[in-house]
Each structure stands twice: as C-alpha cells, then as structure tokens.
N, C-alpha and C positions, 0 to 999 in steps of 0.2 A: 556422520553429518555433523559439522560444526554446530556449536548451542545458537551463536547469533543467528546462521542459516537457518535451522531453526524456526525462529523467533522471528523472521522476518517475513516466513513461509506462511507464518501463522497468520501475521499481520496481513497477508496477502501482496507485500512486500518481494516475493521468491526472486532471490537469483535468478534467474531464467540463463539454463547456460551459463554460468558466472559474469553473466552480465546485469547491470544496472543504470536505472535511467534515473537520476536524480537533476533538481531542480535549484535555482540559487533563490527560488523566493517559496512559500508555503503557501499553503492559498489561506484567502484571510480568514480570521478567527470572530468569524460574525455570524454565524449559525448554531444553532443547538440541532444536536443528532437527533434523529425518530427515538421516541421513550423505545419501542422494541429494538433496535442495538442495545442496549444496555441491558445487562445480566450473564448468562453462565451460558456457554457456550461448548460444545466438543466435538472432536473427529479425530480420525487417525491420516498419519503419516502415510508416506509411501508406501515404508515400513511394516502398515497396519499399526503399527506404536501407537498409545492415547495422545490425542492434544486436548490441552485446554485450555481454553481462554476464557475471563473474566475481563468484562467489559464495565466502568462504570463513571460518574463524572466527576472530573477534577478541580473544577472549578471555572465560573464561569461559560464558555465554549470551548474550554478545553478538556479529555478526554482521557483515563487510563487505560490501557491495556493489559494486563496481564498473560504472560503468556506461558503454560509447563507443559513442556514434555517431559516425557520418562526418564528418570533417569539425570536430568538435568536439573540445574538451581531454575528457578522461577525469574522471568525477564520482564521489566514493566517498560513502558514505554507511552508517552502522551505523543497525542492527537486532537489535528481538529477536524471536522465535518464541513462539507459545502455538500449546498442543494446548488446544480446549474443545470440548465436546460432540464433534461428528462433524466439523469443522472445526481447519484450520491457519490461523491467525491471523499477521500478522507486522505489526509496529509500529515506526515510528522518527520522529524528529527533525524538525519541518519547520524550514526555514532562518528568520534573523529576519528578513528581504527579505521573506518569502512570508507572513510573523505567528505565526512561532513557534508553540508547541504538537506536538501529536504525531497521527500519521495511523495509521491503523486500514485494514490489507486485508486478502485472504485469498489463499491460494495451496492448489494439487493439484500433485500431482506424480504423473503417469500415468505405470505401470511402468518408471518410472527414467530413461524417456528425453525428458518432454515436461513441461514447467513452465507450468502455468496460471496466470495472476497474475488475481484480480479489484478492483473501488474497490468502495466502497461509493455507491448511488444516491442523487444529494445529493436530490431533490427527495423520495424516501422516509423520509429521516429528518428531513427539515423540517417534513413529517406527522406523524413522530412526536412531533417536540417538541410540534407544535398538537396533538395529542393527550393530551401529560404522557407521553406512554411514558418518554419522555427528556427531559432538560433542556438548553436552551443557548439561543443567539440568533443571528441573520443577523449576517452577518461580510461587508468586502472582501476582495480575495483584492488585495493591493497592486499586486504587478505586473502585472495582468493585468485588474481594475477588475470582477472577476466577483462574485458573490456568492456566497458559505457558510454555512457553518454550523458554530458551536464548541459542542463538546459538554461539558457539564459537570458530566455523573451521574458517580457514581462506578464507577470500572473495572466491579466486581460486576456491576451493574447494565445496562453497557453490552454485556457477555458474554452477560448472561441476554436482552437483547433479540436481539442477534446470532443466539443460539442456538437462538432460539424458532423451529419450524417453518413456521409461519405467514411468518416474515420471509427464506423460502428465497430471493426473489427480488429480498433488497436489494444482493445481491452481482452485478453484473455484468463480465463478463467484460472485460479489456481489450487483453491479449496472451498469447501461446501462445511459449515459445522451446524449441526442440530443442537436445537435449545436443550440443556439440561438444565433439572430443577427446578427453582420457581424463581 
C-alpha cells in the first residue's frame, strides 16, 4: 500500500476503489473541533499493521494530523472542522501529486473514547452530479490512475446536500481508532 494511501485512509480520506471525490472549495475555517478529537489515537490497517494518529491544534481553527504507519516516515496534514446540521465535517488539503483541491469527510466521536472517520461514496455523488444536485466532472486520481470526481458547487450548496436526510448513506465508514493514552 502506498504511504499517502495510507495516510489518507488514516484521515478517513480512503481511496475507495482508487477513487476520489474532491472539492474546489474547503469548508470554511470558523469552528473549533470538540476538545475530545484531539490527542492520541490508534488502530490497525487492513493489514492488522498499527495506525497512529495524533491529533492536535494548529492554530486558530485549524487542525494537525499526524499520521504513522508501520514502517513508514510519519505524514502531517492540516485540517479544519465544521459542525452542520447533525454532523461533524472535517476538510483539508489534497497534495498536488494526487490534484490538488480539497476533501470533504465526516467523523463521530463515541463517548470520548472511539473516532469514527467516514469518505464520502464517490459513485453517489457522481449520481448526483448526473442529477444537477451538484456540480463537477470525472477527474484522474494521478498516482493511482482511478477515477473521481471534482466538485464545484459552492460550499453552501455542498452542506445543504451533505445534510439532507435523504443522502444519510453517502457517508461510509472507513476506520474506527480507540483513544490511546492520555
């Protein structure tokens, strides 16, 4: 498995299928995360391999990640948080290797001790675009030669889809990591 793949999987970011649904706007940076995201974090890979992630804040509402797998150099990555409707949203950066732009998931945080990360389902929202719910177009995913999707509504717009009841099942799960430490 590639270190970014990885690293992305961590973030709850995953490939799905070597595909990828990224976004040309971030959601905005006007939230402060729940204090429990932040600190030490772990699970394993497919693998069973360790993951670890270190979570802490960067400044302002913005957000580190830290991410190590086994065996691999250590990958950070910033983030920001949105609380909207009945969801925590987190947003950050995709590298210019992978085509730049910005990625959209969601995360739970079960009684302080368990982090759900989910992606968002690329083939449901490529529906959506053939729909007009959204707007964007099929995209490569460069190092990995999969197809995506770049979404190009504006933020608002991509929230109010997100949020809509209807679309509870565009979120799929991708990793679970238990608190370690203190």
């Amino acid at each position: 498995m590639k270190a970014w793949r990885v690293v992305l999987l961590t973030l709850s970011f995953l490939l799905l299928g070597g595909c990828l649904v990224t976004f040309d706007e971030p959601l905005p940076a006007n939230q402060s995360a729940p204090k429990a995201l932040l600190g030490q974090w772990s699970s394993k890979d497919a693998w069973g391999q360790p993951l670890k992630l270190s979570i802490s804040r960067a400044g302002g509402n913005t957000y580190k990640a830290v991410a190590r797998a086994q065996g691999k150099t250590p990958e950070e990555y910033a983030f920001t948080v949105a609380r909207h409707g009945n969801r925590w949203y987190l947003s950050a950066g995709v590298p210019k290797r992978l085509g730049g732009n910005f990625l959209i998931g969601g995360f739970d945080i079960v009684d302080g001790k368990e982090l759900v990360l989910y992606n968002l389902d690329v083939e449901q929202v490529q529906q959506a675009v053939a729909k007009k719910e959204l707007t964007g177009r099929t995209t490569q995913v460069p190092e990995d030669n999969g197809e995506g999707v770049l979404i190009d509504s504006p933020a608002e717009r991509v929230l109010a889809y997100l949020d809509d009841p209807a679309n509870s099942d565009l979120f799929v799960e991708v990793v679970r990591f238990q608190r370690s430490g203190k």
